[in-house]
N, C-alpha and C positions, 0 to 999 in steps of 0.2 A: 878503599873506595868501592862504594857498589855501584854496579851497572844495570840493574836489577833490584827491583823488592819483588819479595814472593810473601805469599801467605795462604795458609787454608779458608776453603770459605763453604760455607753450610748455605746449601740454598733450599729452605724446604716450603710448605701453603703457609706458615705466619709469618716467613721474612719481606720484610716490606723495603724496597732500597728507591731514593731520591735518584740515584744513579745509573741502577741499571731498570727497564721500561719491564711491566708486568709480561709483555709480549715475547721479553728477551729469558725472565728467569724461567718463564715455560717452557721456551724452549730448551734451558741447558736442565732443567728436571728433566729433560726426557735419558737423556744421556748418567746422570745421577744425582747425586745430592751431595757430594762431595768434590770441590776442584781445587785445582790448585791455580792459584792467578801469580800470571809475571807480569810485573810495568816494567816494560824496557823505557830507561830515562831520555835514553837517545835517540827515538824514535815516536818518545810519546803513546804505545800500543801496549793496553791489555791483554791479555789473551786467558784465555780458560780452558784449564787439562782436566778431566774427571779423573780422579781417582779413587782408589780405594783409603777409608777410615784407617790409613797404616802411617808409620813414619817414613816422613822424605826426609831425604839428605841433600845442604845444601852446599858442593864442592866449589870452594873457590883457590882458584890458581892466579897466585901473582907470575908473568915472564917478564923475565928481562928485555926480552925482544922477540913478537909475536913472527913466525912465518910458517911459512908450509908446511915444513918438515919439524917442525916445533910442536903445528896444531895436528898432521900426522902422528908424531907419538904420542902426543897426551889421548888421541881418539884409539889408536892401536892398544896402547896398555888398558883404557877402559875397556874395550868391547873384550879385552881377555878375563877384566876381574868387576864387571858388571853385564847383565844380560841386560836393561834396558835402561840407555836415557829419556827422560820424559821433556826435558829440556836443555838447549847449552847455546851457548853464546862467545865470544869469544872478541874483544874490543882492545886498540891502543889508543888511549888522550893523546899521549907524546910517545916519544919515540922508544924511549924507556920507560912508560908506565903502562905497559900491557895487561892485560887479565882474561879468564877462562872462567867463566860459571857453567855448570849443570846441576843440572835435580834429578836425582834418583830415588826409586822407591828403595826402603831399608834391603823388604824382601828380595831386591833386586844384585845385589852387592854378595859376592862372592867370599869378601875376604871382610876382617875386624876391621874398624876406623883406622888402627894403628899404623896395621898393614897398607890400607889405601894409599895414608901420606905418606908413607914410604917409599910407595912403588912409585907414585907420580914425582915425589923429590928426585927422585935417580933421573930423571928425564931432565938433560941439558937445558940451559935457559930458566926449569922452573926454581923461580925465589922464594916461593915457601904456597905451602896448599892447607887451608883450611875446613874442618868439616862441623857444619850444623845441622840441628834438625831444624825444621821448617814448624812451626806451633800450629 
């Protein structure tokens, strides 16, 4: 299940969007021309991250059972084997259908994909971690 859709988006002077106001793309050019948009589903909010023309990573964590000390290791073992999240989120439906997304820039990732899901499966509660790039 996703909690989130992400996608890159190119905003440059011939993009023309129904959706977003000529007023709004000028303003996020100032910042760049590359972002990255999250629709959080359960909150209904956009939101726009610039980044750089690289690949993100898009980690998703199924838990068993979301709590403090659960969302505590999954952020302690990132900040050891990632320098920066650009996003994360963290949601339960039921009580047992919890989940964990963030986005990372590639550059940003310390360790191989393999390694990643490795390090975060050793972390109790989590049922399996998935990793994509984001197109």
């Amino acid at each position: 299940m996703n909690i989130i859709e992400c996608n890159k988006v190119r905003i440059d002077t011939t993009s023309v969007s129904a959706i977003l106001p000529e007023g709004v793309r000028n303003d996020l050019k100032k910042a760049g021309n590359v972002f990255l948009t999250v629709y959080s589903k359960k909150s209904k909010m956009l939101r726009f991250f610039p980044v750089n023309d690289e690949e993100i990573w898009w980690i998703k964590i199924v838990i068993d059972s979301i709590s403090p000390q659960t969302s505590g290791k999954i952020l302690a073992k990132l900040n050891k084997i990632v320098s920066e999240i650009i996003y994360s989120t963290g949601v339960c439906i039921a009580k047992s259908d919890c989940f964990w997304d963030g986005l990372v820039m590639e550059s940003a990732i310390k360790l191989s994909k393999e390694n990643v899901v490795s390090e975060l499966e050793e972390i109790p509660n989590v049922i399996k971690v998935e990793i994509n790039n984001i197109e």
